[in-house]
C-alpha positions as CSV (number, residue, x, y, z in Angstrom):
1,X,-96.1,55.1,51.4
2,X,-96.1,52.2,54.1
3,X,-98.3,49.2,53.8
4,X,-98.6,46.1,55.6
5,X,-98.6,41.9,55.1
6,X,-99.4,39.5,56.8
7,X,-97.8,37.8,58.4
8,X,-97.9,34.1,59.2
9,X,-95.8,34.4,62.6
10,X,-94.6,37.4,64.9
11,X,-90.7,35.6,64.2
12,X,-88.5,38.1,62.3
13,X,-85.5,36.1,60.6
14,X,-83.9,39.4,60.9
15,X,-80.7,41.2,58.4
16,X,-77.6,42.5,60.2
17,X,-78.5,45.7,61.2
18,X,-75.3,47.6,61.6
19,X,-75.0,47.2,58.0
20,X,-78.3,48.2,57.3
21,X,-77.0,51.6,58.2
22,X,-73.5,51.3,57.4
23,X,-73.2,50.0,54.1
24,X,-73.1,52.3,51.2
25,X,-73.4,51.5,47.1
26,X,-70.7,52.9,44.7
27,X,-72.3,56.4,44.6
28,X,-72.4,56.7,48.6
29,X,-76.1,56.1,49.0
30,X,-77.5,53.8,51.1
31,X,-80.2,51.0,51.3
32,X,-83.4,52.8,50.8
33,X,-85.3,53.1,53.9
34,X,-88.5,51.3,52.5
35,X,-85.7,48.3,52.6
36,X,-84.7,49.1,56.0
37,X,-88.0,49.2,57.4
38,X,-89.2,45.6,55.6
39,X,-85.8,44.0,56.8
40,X,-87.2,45.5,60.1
41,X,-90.4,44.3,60.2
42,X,-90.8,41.3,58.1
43,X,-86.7,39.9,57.7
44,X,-86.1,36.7,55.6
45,X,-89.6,34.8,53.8
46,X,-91.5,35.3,51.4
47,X,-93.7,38.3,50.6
48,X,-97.1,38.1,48.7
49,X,-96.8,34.1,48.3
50,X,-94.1,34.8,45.0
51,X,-91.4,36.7,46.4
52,X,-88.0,36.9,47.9
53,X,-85.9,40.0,49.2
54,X,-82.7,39.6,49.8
55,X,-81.1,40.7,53.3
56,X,-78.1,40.9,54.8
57,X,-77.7,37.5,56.5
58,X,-73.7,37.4,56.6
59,X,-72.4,34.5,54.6
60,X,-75.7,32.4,54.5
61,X,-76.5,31.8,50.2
62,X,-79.3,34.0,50.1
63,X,-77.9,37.2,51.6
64,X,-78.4,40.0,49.9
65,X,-74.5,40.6,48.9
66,X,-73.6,37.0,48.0
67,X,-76.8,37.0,45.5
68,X,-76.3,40.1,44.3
69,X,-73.4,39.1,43.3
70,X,-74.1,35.8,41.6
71,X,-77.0,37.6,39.4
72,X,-74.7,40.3,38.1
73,X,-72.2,37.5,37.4
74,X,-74.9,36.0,34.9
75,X,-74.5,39.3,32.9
76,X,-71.1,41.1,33.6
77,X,-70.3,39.9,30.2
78,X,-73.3,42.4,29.1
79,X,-71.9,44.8,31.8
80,X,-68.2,44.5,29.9
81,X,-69.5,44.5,26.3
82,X,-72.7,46.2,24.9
83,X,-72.1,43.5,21.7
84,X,-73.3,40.4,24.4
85,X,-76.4,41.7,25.1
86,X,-78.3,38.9,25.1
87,X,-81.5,40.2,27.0
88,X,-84.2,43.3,25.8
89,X,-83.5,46.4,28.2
90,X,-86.6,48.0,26.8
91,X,-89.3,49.3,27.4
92,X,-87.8,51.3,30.4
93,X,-84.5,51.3,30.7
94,X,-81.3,51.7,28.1
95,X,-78.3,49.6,28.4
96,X,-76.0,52.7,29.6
97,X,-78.1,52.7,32.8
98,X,-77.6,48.8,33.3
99,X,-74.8,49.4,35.2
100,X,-76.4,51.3,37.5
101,X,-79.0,48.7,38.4
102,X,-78.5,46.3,41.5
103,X,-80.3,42.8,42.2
104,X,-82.4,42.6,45.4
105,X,-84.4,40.1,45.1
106,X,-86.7,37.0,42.9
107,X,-89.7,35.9,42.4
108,X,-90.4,32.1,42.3
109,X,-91.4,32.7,38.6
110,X,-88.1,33.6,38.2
111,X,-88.5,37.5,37.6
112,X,-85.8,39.4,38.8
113,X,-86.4,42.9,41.2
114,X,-83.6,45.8,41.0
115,X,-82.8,49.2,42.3
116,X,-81.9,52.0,40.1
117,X,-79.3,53.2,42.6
118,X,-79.1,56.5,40.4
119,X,-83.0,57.5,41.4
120,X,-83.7,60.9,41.9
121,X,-85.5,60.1,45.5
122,X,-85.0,59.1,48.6
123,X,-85.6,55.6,48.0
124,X,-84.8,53.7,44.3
125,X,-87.1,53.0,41.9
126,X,-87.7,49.0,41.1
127,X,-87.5,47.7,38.0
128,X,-88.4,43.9,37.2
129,X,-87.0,41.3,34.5
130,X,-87.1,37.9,33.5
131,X,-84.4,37.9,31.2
132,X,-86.8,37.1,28.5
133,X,-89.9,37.9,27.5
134,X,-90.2,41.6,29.4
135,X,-87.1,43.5,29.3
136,X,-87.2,45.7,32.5
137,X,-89.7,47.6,33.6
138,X,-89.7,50.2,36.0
139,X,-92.4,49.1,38.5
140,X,-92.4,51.5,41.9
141,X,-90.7,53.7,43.3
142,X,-90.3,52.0,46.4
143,X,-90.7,48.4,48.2
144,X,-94.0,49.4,49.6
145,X,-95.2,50.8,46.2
146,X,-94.5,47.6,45.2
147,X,-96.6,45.1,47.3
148,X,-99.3,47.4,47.2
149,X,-99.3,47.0,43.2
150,X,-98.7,43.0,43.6
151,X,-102.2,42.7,45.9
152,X,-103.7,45.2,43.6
153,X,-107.0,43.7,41.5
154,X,-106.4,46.8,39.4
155,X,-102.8,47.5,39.5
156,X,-101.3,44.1,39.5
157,X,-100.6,43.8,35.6
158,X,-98.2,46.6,36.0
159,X,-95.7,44.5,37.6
160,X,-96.4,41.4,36.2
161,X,-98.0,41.3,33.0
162,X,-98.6,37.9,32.3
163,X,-99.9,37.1,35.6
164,X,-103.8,35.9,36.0
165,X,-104.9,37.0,39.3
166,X,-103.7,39.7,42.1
167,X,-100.6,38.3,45.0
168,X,-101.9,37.5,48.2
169,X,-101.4,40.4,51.0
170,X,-99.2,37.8,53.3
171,X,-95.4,37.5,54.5
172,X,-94.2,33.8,55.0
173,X,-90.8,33.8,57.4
174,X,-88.5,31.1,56.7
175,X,-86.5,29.7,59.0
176,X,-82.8,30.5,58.4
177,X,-82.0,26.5,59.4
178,X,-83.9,25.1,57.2
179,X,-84.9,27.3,54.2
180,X,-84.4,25.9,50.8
181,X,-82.4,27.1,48.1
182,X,-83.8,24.7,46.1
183,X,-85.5,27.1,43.8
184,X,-81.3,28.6,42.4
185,X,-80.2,25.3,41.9
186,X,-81.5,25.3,39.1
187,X,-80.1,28.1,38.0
188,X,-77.2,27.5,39.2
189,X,-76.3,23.9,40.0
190,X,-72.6,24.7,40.8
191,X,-73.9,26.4,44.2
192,X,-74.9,22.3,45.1
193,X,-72.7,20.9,48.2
């Protein structure tokens, strides 16, 4: 599947692409190429007006390994200890395949995207949380699958239920300089400077 936003300027705030190619998760596979193309194409912003995928941008705070990192933190004590569970894995997933989920990226609403690096595919299917009220849900099988379902008037509830209209079809870039991380302080006020 491909599919296209808009986007607001031809400027690609771009991901590192030698790693793009390079890196490889625990099990040896590698970003799926849905990712790859969208780090391509689009780089750093925000897609459909609500959300943020994380790329590799190095050391800056919302790469896609330094956030990956900080979400999993909020829950390793779930990752250690079945007996902390403290958020529903149901409907679609069961806490033995937690582990095998990785953050990569967050909606301004505060719903959280994975991969399932275990996926039977080529590329990972995408499961979405909000640590509260929906447990995850797997939502597409790829990126693509993803924004199509987001801009959807009919499909749009399958990603985010409690939502009251369809995403906009658009791609905002941010500028590296002077994008905000204004939105995780919240979250996590230790990252403020």
């Amino acid at each position: 599947m491909n599919f296209t936003l808009r986007k607001d300027t031809p400027t690609i705030i771009g991901g590192e692409n030698a790693i793009l190619h390079d890196f490889t998760f625990k099990n040896g596979r590698k970003f799926p190429s849905s990712y790859v193309s969208f780090v391509r194409q689009y780089g750093y912003g925000l897609s459909c007006g609500l959300f943020i995928i994380y790329i590799p941008m190095g050391d800056y705070p919302d790469s896609f390994f330094i956030r990956s990192k900080e979400i999993i933190s909020t829950y390793q004590d779930v990752l250690d200890n079945k007996e902390n569970l403290w958020f529903d894995v149901a409907p679609d997933l069961e806490y033995s395949r937690l582990k095998d989920l990785i953050p990569f990226g967050v909606s301004e609403n505060g719903d959280y995207l994975f991969w399932d690096i275990m996926s039977k595919e080529d590329e990972m299917d995408i499961y979405i949380t909000d640590f509260r009220a929906t447990g995850f849900l797997r939502v597409a099988s790829d990126l693509y699958e993803l924004f199509y379902k987001v801009t959807s008037p009919d499909r749009y509830k399958e990603v985010l239920p409690f939502a009251q209209e369809k995403l906009p079809n658009t791609f905002q870039t941010f500028d590296i300089d002077s994008a905000s991380i204004s939105p995780y302080l919240e979250t996590y006020p230790e990252l403020e400077t």
